[in-house]
C-alpha positions in Angstrom: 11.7 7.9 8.3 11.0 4.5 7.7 10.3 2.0 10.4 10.0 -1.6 8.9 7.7 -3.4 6.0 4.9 -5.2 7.7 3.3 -8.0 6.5 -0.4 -6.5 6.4 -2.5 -3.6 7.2 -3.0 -6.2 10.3 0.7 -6.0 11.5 1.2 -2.3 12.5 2.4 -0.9 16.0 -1.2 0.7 17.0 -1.0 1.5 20.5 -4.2 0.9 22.1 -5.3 4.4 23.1 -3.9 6.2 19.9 -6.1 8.5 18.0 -5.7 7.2 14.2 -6.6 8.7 10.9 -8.1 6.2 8.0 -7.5 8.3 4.8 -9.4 7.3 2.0 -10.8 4.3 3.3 -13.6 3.9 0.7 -15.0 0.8 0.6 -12.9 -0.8 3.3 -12.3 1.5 6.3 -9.4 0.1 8.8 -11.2 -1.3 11.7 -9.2 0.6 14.4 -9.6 4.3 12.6 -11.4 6.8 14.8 -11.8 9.4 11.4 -12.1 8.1 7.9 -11.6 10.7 5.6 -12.5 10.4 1.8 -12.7 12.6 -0.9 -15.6 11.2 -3.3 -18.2 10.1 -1.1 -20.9 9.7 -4.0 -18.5 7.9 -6.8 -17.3 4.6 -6.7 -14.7 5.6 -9.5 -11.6 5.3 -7.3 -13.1 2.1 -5.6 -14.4 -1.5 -5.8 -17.7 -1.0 -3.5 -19.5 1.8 -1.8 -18.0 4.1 1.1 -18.4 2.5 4.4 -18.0 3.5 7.8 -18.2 1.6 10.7 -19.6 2.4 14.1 -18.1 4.6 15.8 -16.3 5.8 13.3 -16.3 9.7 12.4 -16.1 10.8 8.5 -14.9 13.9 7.2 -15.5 14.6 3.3 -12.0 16.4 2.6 -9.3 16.4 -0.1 -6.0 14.0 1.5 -4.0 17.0 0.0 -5.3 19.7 2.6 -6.3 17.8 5.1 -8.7 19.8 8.5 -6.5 18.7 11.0 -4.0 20.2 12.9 -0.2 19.2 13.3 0.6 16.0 14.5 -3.0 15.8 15.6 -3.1 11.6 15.5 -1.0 9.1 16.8 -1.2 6.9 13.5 -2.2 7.6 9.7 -3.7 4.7 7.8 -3.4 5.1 3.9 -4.0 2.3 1.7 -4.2 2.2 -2.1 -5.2 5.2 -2.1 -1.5 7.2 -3.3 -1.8 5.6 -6.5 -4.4 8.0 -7.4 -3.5 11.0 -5.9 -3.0 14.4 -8.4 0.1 15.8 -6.4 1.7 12.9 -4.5 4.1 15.7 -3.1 1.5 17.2 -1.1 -0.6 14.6 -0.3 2.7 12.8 1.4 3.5 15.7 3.1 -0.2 15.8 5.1 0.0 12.7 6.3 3.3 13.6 8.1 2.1 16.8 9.2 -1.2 15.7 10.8 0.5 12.3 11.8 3.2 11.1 13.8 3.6 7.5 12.7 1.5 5.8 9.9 1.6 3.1 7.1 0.9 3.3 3.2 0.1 0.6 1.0 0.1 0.6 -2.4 0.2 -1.7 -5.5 4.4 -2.2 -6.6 5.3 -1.4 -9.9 5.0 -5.2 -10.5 1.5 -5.5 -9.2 0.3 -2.5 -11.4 1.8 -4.3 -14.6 -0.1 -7.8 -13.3 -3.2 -5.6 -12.3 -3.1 -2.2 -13.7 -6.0 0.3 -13.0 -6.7 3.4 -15.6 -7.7 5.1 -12.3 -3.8 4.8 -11.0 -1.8 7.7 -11.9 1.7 6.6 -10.3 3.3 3.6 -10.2 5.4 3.3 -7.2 8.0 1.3 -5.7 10.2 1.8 -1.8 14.2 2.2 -3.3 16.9 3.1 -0.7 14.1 3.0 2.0 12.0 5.9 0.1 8.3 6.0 -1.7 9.4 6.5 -5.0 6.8 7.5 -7.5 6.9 8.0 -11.9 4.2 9.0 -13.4 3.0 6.7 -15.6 2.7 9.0 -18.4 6.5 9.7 -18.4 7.6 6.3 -18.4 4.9 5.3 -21.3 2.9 2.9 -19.1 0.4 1.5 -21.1 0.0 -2.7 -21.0 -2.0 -4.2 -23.2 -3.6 -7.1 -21.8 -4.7 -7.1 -18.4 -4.5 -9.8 -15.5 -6.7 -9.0 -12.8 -9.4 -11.4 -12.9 -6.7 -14.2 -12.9 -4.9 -13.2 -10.1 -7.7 -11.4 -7.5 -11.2 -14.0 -9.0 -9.2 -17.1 -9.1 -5.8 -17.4 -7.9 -6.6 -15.4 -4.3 -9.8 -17.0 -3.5 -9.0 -20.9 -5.2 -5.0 -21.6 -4.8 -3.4 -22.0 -1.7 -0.2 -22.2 -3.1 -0.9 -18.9 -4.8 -2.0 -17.4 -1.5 1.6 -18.8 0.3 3.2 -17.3 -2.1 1.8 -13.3 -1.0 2.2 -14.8 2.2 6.0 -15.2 1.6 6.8 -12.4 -0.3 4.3 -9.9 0.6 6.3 -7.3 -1.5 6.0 -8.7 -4.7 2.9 -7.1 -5.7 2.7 -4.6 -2.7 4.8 -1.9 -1.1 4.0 -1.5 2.4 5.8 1.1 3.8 5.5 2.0 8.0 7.1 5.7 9.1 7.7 7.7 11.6 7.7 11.5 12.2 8.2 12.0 8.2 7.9 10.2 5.3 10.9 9.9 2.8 9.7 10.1 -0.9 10.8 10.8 -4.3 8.6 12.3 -7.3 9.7 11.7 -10.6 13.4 10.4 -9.5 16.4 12.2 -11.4 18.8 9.4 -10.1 19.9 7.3 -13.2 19.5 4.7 -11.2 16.6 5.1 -9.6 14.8 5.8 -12.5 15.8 3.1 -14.5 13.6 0.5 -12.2 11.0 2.2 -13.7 12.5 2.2 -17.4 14.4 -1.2 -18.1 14.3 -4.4 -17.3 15.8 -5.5 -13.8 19.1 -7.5 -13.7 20.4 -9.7 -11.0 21.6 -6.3 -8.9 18.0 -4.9 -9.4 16.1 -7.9 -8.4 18.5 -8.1 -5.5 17.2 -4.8 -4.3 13.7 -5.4 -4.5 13.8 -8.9 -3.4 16.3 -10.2 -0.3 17.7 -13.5 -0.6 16.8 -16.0 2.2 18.6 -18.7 3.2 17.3 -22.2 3.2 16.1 -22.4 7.0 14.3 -18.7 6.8 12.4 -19.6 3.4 10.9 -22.6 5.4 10.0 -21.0 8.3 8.6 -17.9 5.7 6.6 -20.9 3.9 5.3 -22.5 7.5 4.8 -18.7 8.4 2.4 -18.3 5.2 0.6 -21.7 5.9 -0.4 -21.0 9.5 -1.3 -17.5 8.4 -3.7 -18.9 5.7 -5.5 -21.1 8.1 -5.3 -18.5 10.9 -7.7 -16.5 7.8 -9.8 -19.0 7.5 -10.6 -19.9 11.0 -11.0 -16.2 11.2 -13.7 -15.9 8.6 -15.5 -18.7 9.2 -16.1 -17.2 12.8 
């Protein structure tokens, strides 16, 4: 079941002594993971950089969809933008609830992959009715033409502040970041009308609604002077 949407891979509820799983974690291993698992060490098809691990850290070469580990044998599951690519979503999902109790996924939203789509993705996702819910993108005829990413992850993220307020603010726009416990809820391929018509059509006001709260005028300043203190809280950090 679904916990809450954090804000970052940073905001999770790791307890300091559990055991936690990093799968996939390529060229950008969570920092807290005791096993990183990944299932192309030698290819850097699925990634931006080359696999890393960090000290301390133990790897395991293994397929997310039959994982070596028995039931419930972490504490947390780490799994980030790494669905997206997956060849059966169904039973990679269901590993990371049997081996973990609690986790988080993140994953590019259905708006993000039409700002910064990837031939490598297979599914485009979005979290409906507090579920995963995945389409392939052959079945909905996913196909853009013109691509965004260097705009948005060369010059935007790294030159605009106002930019970087804005993921800040709404960090679901262009991610879904999804925290669970015991199970993960998911749909495949959704049946549901309505469901599937996110996927299919463009979004009304009910639609947008759904994906995107309202705020009233006092929690969209304290969202923007959130964002603001978070961006300098970044830079302090790196520059340190």
């Amino acid at each position: 079941m679904k916990i809450r949407n954090p804000k970052s891979r940073f905001n999770l509820k790791i307890n300091k002594n559990d055991f936690v799983l990093d799968v996939g974690g390529g060229n950008n291993p969570y920092p807290r993971a005791n096993v990183v698992v990944d299932k192309y060490p030698f290819t850097n098809y699925h990634r931006s950089g080359n696999l890393k691990i960090l000290k301390k850290q133990k790897f395991v070469a293994t397929d997310g969809e039959n994982l070596p580990f028995k039931n419930k044998e972490f504490d947390y599951v780490i799994c980030c933008h790494v669905l997206e690519h997956v060849k059966n979503p169904s039973k990679f999902l269901s590993e990371l609830s049997r081996v973990g109790r609690k986790g988080y996924i993140e994953v590019p939203s259905l708006i993000g992959e039409y700002l910064i789509p990837k031939k490598s993705h297979r599914w485009v996702i979005l979290e409906l009715d507090e579920k995963v819910v995945l389409m392939d993108k052959k079945d909905i005829g996913f196909n853009p033409s013109i691509e965004f990413g260097d705009l948005f992850q060369k010059h935007l993220i790294p030159n605009s502040i106002e930019f970087r307020i804005l993921i800040k603010t709404y960090p679901d726009l262009f991610t879904v970041r999804y925290e669970w416990r015991d199970e993960i809820d998911f749909i495949v391929g959704p049946q549901d009308p309505k469901l599937h018509s996110f996927f299919t059509s463009s979004w009304d006001k009910e639609k947008i609604e759904d994906i995107i709260r309202n705020k009233s005028k006092f929690k969209q300043i304290v969202s923007f002077l959130s964002g603001l203190t978070g961006i300098v809280f970044d830079f302090i950090k790196s520059k340190l």
